[in-house]
NUDOZA-248386 format. One record per residue (C-alpha): residue number from 1; chain; x, y, z. Coordinates in Angstrom, 2 decimals. Each point is the difference from the previous one (the first is absolute). Layout:
<rs>
+------+-------+---------+---------+---------+
! resi ! chain !       X !       Y !       Z !
+------+-------+---------+---------+---------+
!  NUM !     A !       X !       Y !       Z !
...
+------+-------+---------+---------+---------+
</rs>
This chain:
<rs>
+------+-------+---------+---------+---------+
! resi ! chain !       X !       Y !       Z !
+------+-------+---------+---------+---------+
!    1 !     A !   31.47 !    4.78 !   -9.59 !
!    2 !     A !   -1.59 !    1.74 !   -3.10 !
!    3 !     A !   -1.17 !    3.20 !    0.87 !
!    4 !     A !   -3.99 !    0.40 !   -0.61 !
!    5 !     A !   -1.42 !    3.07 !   -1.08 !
!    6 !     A !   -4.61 !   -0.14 !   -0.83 !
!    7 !     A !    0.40 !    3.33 !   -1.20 !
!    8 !     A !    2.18 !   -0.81 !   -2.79 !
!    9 !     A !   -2.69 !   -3.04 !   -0.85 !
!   10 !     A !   -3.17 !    1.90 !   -0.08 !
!   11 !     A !   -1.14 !    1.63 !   -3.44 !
!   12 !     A !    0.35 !    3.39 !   -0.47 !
!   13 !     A !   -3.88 !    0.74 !   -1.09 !
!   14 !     A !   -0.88 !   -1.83 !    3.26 !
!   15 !     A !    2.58 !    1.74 !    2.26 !
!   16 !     A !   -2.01 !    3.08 !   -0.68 !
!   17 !     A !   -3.22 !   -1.32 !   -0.19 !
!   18 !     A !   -3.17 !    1.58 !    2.72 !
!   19 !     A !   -1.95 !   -2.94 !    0.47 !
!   20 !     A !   -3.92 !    0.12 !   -0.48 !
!   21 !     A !   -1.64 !    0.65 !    3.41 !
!   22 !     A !   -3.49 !   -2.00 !    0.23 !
!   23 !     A !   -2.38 !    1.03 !    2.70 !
!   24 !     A !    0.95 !   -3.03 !    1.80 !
!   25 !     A !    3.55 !    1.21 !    0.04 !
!   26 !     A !   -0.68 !    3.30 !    1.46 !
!   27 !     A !   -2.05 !   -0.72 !    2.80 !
!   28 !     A !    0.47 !   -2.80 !    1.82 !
!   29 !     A !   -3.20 !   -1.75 !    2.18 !
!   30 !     A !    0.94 !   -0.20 !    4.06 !
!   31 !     A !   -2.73 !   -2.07 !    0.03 !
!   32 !     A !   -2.29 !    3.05 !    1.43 !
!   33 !     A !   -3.93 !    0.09 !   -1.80 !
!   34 !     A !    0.34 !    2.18 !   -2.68 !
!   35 !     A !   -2.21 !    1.07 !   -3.18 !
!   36 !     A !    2.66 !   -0.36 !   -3.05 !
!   37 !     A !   -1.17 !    2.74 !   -2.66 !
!   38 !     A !    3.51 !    0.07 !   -1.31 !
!   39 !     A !    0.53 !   -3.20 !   -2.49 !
!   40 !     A !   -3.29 !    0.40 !   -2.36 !
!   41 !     A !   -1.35 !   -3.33 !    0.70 !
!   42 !     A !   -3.05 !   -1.22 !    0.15 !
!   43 !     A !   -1.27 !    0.40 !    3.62 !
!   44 !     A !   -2.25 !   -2.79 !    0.43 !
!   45 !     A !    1.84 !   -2.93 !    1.88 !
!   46 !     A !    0.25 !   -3.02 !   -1.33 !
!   47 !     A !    3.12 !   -0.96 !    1.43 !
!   48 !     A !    2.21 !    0.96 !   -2.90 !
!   49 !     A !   -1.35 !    3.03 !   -1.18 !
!   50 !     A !    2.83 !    2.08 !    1.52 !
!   51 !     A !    3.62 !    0.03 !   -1.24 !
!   52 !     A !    2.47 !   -2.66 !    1.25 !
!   53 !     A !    2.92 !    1.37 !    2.37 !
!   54 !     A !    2.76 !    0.68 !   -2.38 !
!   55 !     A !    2.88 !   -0.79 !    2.05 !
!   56 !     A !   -1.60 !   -3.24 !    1.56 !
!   57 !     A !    1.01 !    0.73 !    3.41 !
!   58 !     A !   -2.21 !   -2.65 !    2.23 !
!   59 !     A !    1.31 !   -2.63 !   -2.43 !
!   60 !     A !    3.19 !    1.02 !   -0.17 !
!   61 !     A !    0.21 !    0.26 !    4.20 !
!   62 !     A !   -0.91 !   -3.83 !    0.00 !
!   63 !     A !    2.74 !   -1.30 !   -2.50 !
!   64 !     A !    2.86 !    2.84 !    1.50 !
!   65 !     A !   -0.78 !   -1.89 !    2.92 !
!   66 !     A !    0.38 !   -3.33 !   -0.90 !
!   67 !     A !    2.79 !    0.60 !   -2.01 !
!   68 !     A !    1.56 !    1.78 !    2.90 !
!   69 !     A !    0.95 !    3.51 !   -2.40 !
!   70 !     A !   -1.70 !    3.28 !    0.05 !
!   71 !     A !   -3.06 !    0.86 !   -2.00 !
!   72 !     A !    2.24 !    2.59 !   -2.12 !
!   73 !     A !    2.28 !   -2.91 !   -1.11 !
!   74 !     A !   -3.81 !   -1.30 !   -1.96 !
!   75 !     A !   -1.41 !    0.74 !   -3.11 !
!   76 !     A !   -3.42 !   -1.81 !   -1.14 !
!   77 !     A !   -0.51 !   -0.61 !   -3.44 !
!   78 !     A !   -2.74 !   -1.80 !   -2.43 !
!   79 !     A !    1.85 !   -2.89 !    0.00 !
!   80 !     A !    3.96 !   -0.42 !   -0.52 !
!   81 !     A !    0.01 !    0.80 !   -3.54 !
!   82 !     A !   -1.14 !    3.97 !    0.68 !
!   83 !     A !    2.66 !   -0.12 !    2.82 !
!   84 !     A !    2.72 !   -1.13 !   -2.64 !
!   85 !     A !   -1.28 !    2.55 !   -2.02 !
!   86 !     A !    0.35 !    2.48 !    1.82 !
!   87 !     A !    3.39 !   -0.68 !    0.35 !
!   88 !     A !    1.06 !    0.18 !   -2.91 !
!   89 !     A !   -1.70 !    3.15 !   -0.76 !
!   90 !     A !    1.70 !    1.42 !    2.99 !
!   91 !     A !    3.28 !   -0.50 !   -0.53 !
!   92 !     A !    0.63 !   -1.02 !   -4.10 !
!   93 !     A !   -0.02 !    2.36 !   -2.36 !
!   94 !     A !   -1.39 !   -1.13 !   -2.94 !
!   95 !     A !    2.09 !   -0.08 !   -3.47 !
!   96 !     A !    3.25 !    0.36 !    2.46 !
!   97 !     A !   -0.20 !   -2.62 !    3.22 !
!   98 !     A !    0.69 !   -3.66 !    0.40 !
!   99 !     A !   -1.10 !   -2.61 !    2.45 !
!  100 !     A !    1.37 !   -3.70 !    0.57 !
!  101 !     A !   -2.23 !   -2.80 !   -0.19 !
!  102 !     A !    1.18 !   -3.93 !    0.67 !
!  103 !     A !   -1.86 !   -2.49 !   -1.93 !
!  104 !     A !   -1.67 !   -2.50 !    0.07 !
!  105 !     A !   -1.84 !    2.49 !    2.39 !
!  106 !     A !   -3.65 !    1.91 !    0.12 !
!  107 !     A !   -1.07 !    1.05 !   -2.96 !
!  108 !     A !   -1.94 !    3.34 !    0.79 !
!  109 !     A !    3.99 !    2.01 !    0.34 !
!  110 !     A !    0.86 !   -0.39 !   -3.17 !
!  111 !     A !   -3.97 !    1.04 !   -1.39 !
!  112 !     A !    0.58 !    2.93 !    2.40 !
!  113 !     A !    3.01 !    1.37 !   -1.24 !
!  114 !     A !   -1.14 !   -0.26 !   -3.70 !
!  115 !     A !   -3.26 !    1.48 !    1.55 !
!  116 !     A !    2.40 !    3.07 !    0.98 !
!  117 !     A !    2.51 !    0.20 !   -2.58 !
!  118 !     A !    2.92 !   -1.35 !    2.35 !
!  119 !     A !    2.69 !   -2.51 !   -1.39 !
!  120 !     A !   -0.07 !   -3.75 !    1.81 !
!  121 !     A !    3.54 !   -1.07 !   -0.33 !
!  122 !     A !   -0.69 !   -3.99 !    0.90 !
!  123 !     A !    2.90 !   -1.85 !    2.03 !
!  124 !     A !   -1.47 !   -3.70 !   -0.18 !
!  125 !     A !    0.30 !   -1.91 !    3.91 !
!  126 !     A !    2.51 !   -2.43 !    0.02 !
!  127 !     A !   -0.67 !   -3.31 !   -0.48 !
!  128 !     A !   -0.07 !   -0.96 !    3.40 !
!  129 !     A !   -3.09 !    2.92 !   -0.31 !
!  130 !     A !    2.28 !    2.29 !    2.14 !
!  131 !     A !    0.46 !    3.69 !   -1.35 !
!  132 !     A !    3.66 !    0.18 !   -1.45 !
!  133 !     A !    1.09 !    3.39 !    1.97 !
!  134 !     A !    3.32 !    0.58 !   -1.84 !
!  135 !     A !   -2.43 !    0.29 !   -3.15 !
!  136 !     A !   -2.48 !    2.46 !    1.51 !
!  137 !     A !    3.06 !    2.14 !    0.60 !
!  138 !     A !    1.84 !    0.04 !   -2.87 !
!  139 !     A !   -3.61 !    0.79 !   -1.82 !
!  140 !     A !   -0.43 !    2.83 !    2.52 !
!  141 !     A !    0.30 !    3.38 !   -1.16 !
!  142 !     A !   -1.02 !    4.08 !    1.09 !
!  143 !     A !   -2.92 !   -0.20 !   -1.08 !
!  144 !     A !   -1.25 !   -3.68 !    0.97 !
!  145 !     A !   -2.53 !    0.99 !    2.76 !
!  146 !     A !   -1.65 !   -2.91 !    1.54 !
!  147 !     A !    0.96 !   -4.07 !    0.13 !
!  148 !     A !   -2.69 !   -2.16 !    0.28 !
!  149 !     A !    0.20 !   -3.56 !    2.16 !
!  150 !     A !   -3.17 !   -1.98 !    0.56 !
!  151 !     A !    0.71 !   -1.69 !    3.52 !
!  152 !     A !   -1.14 !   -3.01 !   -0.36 !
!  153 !     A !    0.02 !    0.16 !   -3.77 !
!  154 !     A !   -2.88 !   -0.57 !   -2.29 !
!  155 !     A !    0.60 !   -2.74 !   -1.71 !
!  156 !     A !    2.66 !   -1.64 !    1.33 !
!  157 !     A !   -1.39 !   -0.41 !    3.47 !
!  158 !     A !    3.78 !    0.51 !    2.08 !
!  159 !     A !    0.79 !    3.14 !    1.98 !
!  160 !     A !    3.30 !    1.53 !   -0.94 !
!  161 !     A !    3.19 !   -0.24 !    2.54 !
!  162 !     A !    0.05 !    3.02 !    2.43 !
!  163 !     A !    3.72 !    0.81 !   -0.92 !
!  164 !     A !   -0.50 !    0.51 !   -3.25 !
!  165 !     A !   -3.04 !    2.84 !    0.52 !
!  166 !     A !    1.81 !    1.27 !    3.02 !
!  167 !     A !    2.84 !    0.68 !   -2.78 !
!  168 !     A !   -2.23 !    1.87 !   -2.77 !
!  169 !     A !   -1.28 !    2.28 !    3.32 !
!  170 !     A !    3.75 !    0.74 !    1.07 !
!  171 !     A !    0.98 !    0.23 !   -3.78 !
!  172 !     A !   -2.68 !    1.78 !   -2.30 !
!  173 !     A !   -1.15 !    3.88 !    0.79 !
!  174 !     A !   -3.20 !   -0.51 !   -1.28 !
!  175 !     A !   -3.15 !   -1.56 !    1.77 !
!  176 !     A !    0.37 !   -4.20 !   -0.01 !
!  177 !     A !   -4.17 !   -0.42 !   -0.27 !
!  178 !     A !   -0.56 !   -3.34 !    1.89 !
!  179 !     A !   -3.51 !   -1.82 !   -0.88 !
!  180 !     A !   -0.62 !   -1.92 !    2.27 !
!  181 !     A !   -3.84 !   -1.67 !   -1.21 !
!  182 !     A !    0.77 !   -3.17 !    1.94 !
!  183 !     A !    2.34 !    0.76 !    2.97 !
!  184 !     A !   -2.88 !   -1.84 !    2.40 !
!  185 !     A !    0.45 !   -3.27 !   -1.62 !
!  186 !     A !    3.89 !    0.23 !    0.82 !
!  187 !     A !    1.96 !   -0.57 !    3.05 !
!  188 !     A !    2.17 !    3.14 !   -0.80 !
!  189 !     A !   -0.81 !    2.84 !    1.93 !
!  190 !     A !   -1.27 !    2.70 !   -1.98 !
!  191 !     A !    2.30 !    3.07 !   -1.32 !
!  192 !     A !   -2.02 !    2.44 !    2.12 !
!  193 !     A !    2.15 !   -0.93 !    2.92 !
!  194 !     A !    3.02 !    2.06 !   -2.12 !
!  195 !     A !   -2.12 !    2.52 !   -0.92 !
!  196 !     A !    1.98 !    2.64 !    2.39 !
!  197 !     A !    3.36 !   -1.54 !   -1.02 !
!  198 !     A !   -0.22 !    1.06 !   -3.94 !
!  199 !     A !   -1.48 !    2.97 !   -1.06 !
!  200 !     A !   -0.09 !   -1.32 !   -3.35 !
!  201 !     A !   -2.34 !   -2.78 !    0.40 !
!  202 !     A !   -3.51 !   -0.43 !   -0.97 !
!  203 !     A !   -2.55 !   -2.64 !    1.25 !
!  204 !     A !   -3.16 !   -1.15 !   -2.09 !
!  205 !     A !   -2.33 !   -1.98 !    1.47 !
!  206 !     A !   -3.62 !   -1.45 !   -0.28 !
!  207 !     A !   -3.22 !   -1.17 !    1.16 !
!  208 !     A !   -0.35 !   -2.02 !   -3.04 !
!  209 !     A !    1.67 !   -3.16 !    1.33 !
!  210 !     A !    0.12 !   -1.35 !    3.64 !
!  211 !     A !   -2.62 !    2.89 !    0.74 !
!  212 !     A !   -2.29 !   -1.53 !   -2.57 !
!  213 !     A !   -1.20 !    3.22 !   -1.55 !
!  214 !     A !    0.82 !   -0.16 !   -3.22 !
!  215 !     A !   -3.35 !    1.85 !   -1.33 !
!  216 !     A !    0.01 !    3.20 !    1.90 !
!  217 !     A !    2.99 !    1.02 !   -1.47 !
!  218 !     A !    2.68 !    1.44 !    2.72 !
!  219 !     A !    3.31 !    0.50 !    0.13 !
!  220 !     A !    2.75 !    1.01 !    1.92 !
!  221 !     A !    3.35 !    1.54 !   -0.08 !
!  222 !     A !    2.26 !    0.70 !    3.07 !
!  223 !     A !    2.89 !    2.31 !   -0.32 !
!  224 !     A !    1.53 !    2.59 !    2.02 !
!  225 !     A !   -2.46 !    3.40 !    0.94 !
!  226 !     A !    2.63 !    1.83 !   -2.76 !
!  227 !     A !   -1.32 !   -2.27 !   -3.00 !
!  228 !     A !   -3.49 !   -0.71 !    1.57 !
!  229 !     A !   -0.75 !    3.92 !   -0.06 !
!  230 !     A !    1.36 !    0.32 !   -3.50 !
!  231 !     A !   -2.19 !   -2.95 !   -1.06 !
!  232 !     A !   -3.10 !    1.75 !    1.42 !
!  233 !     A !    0.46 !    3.13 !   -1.62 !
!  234 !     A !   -0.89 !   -2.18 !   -3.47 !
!  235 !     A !   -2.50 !   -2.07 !    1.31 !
!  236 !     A !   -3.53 !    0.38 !   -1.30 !
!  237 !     A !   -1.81 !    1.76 !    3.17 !
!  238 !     A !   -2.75 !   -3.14 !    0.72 !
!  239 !     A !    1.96 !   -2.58 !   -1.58 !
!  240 !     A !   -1.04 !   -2.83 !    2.81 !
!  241 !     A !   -3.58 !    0.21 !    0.00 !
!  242 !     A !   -2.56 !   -0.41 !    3.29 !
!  243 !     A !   -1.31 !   -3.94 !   -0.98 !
!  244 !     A !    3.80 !   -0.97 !   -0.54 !
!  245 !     A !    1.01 !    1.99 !    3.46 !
!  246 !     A !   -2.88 !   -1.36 !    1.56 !
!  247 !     A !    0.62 !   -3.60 !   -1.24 !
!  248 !     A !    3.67 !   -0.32 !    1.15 !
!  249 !     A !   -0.55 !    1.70 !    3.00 !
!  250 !     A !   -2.05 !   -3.15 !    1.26 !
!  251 !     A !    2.49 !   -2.55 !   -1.63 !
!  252 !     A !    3.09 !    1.87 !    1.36 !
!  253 !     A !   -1.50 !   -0.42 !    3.47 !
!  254 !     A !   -0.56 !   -3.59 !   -0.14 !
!  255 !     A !    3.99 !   -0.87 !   -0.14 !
!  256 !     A !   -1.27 !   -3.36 !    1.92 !
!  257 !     A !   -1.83 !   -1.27 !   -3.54 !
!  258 !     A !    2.49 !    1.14 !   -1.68 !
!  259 !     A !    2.68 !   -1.95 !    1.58 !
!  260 !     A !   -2.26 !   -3.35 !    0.17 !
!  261 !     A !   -0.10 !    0.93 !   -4.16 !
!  262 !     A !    3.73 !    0.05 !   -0.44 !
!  263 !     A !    0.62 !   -3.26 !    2.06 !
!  264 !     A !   -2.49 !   -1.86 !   -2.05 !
!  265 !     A !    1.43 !    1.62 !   -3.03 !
!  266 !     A !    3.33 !   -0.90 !    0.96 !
!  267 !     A !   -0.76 !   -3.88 !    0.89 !
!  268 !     A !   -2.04 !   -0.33 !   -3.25 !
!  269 !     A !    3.34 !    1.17 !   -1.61 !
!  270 !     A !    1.91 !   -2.32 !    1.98 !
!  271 !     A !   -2.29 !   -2.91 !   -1.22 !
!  272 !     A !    0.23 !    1.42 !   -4.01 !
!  273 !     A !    3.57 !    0.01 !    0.17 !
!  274 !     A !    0.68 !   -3.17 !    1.16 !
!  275 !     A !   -2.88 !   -1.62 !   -2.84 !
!  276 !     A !    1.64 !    1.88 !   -2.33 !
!  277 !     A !    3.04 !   -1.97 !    0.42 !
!  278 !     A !   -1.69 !   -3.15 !   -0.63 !
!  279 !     A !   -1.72 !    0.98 !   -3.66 !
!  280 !     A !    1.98 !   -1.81 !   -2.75 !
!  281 !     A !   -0.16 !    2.98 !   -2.22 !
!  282 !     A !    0.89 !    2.51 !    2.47 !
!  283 !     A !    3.68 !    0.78 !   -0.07 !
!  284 !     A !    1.32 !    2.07 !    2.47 !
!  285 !     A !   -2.24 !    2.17 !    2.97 !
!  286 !     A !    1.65 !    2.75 !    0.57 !
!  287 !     A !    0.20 !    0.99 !    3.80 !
!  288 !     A !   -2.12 !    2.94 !    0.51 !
!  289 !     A !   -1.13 !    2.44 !    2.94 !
!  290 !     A !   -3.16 !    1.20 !   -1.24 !
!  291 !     A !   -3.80 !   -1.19 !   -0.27 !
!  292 !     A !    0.81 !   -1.55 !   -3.57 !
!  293 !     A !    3.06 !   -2.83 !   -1.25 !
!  294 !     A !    1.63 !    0.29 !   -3.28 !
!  295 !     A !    0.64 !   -3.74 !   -1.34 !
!  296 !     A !    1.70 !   -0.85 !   -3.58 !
!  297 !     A !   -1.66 !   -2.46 !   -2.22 !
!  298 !     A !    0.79 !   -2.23 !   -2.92 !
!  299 !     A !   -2.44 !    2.27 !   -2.04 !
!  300 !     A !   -1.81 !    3.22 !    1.82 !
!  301 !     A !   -2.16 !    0.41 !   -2.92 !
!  302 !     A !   -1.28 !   -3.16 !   -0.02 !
!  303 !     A !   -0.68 !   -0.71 !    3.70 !
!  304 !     A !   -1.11 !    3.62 !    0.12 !
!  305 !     A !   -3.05 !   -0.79 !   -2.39 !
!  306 !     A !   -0.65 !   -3.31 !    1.64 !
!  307 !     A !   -0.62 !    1.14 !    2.98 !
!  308 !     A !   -1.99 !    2.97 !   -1.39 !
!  309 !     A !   -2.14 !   -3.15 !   -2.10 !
!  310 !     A !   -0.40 !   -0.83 !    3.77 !
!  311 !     A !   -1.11 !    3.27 !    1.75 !
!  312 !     A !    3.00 !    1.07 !    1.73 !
!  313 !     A !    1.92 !    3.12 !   -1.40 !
!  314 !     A !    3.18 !    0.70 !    0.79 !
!  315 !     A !    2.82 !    2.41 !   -0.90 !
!  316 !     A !    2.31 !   -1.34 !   -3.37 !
!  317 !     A !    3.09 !    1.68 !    0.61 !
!  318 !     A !    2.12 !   -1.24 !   -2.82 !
!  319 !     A !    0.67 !    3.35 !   -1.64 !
!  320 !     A !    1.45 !    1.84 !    2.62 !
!  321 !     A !    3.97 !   -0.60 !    0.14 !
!  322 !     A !    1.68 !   -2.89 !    2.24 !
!  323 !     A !   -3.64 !   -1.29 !   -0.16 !
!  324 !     A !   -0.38 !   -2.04 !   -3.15 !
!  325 !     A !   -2.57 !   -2.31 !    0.48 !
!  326 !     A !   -1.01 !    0.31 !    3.66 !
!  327 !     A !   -3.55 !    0.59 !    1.34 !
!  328 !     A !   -1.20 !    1.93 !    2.99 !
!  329 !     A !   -2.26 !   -1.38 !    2.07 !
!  330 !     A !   -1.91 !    2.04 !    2.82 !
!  331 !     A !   -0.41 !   -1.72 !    3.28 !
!  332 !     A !   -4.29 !   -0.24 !    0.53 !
!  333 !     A !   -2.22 !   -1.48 !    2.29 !
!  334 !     A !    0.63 !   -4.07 !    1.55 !
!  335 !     A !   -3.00 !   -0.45 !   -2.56 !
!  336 !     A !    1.31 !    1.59 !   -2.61 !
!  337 !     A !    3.77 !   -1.44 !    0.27 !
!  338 !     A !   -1.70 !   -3.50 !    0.23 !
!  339 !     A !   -0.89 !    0.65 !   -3.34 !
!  340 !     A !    2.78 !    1.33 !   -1.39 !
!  341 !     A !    1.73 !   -2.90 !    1.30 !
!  342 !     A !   -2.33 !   -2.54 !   -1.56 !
!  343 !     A !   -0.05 !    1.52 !   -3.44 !
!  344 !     A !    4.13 !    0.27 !    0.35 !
!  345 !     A !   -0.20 !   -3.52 !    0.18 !
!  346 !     A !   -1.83 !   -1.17 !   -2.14 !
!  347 !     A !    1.22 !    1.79 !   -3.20 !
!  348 !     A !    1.58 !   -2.04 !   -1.99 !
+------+-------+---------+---------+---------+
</rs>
């Protein structure tokens, strides 16, 4: 068993860094009346004329308890992509770190580490879609920081084999950053169960997907209370505001909806898959544990602007490696699959 040490991850600038203490941060509301002269805000209520609370803490109890970890292990960010970010500008120093991506994969790590100055070294999936570990390895180095595994993987659609991430935890001293965007759609149990077992390991999550809150913009990313308190140390000091905090509040709540969602999400997939077979252009459907399916065509281009002729857009694919002309289609509504369907076949 490698032997993990955070301190030896974390920049130097931000090892010494005294965070910026909002008014928020310093005094914290027991719920008692009080008369808030502290924050400069406009005193007139209008139900979000005061600051939002910066560390998210009634939000934060709901999803520590449904998750079944602490609310220390949670950080809240706007959306994923300020989560990632802050990531890397934790832990890679710019001009001097690396990180490990695995294409075909989400785009937004590689922008992110140009964003911040940090190499990508690439290690293309297999072409099973599997990540090939004895590559990561060998590509590994002292100053690789983080490895990045979507889980399911955007595009592909398939989850990756537990051995082989179980391996990169046991094997790699930095932190193996686990997004995983569309762990609801999949029978897998989610890495948060392991969360106690590797101190290296990172969670992202969303409310994007199953949650169905895509426009109010929140992330989140589950660690241990070591790299959560490091994390909040960058953050910006209201970076989840009230609306947002209100919003998923409600939808967090209502985990009965939310389940009734996924099943018909997952049936409607069940039904696209199985059409998708049956199209005469459609080559291979590609077995996938996420809201979407990744299928390869005769001709992405093409179909892709027929169906766009149509109404329907979808996701062309074809220039990301191992996914030369394949499309990715997003499971919708029963109305809005019938569709699809229909225009499928009846191109030409």
């Amino acid at each position: 068993m490698k032997m993990f040490d955070l301190n030896n991850l974390i920049r130097q600038n931000v090892k010494g860094l005294k965070p910026y203490s909002s008014a928020r941060d310093e005094y914290v509301s027991d719920g008692s009346e009080m008369i808030f002269l502290d924050a400069n805000e406009n005193p007139f209520q209008n139900g979000v004329n005061r600051y939002p609370d910066p560390q998210q803490r009634s939000l934060k109890s709901v999803l520590a308890q449904q998750k079944g970890i602490r609310q220390e292990n949670i950080l809240l960010g706007n959306g994923s992509d300020e989560v990632l970010d802050l990531l890397f500008r934790t832990f890679c120093e710019p001009n001097a770190d690396n990180i490990i991506t695995l294409p075909p994969t989400y785009g937004m790590y590689k922008v992110l580490a140009d964003i911040n100055v940090v190499e990508n070294r690439e290690v293309l999936l297999m072409d099973n879609f599997q990540p090939d570990v004895v590559s990561i390895l060998k590509n590994l180095d002292t100053s690789t920081k983080m490895v990045f595994l979507c889980n399911p993987n955007n595009p592909t659609g398939n989850s990756f084999h537990i051995s082989k991430i179980e391996k990169l935890l046991s094997s790699f001293k930095g932190l193996v950053v686990i997004d995983e965007a569309y762990i609801d759609f999949s029978s897998d149990e989610s890495w948060v169960s392991k969360l106690s077992e590797h101190p290296n390991l990172v969670v992202t999550q969303t409310l994007s997907k199953a949650y169905g809150m895509a426009g109010i913009r929140l992330g989140i990313c589950i660690a241990s209370e070591e790299i959560i308190s490091v994390l909040n140390k960058i953050k910006p000091p209201y970076n989840v505001n009230e609306l947002t905090q209100q919003r998923a509040m409600e939808r967090v709540l209502n985990r009965e909806e939310i389940n009734k969602e996924v099943e018909n999400i997952l049936e409607e997939r069940r039904v696209l898959e199985q059409t998708l077979k049956t199209i005469q252009f459609v080559e291979q459907v590609y077995p996938t544990d996420a809201n979407f399916i990744l299928a390869r065509v005769d001709d992405a281009s093409l179909r892709y602007g027929q169906l766009l002729e149509k109404g329907i857009v979808i996701r062309n694919r074809t220039t990301q490696p191992l996914c030369e002309n394949t499309l990715r289609f997003t499971v919708g509504t029963h109305k809005e699959n019938e569709f699809l369907i229909k225009a499928l076949k009846e191109l030409p």
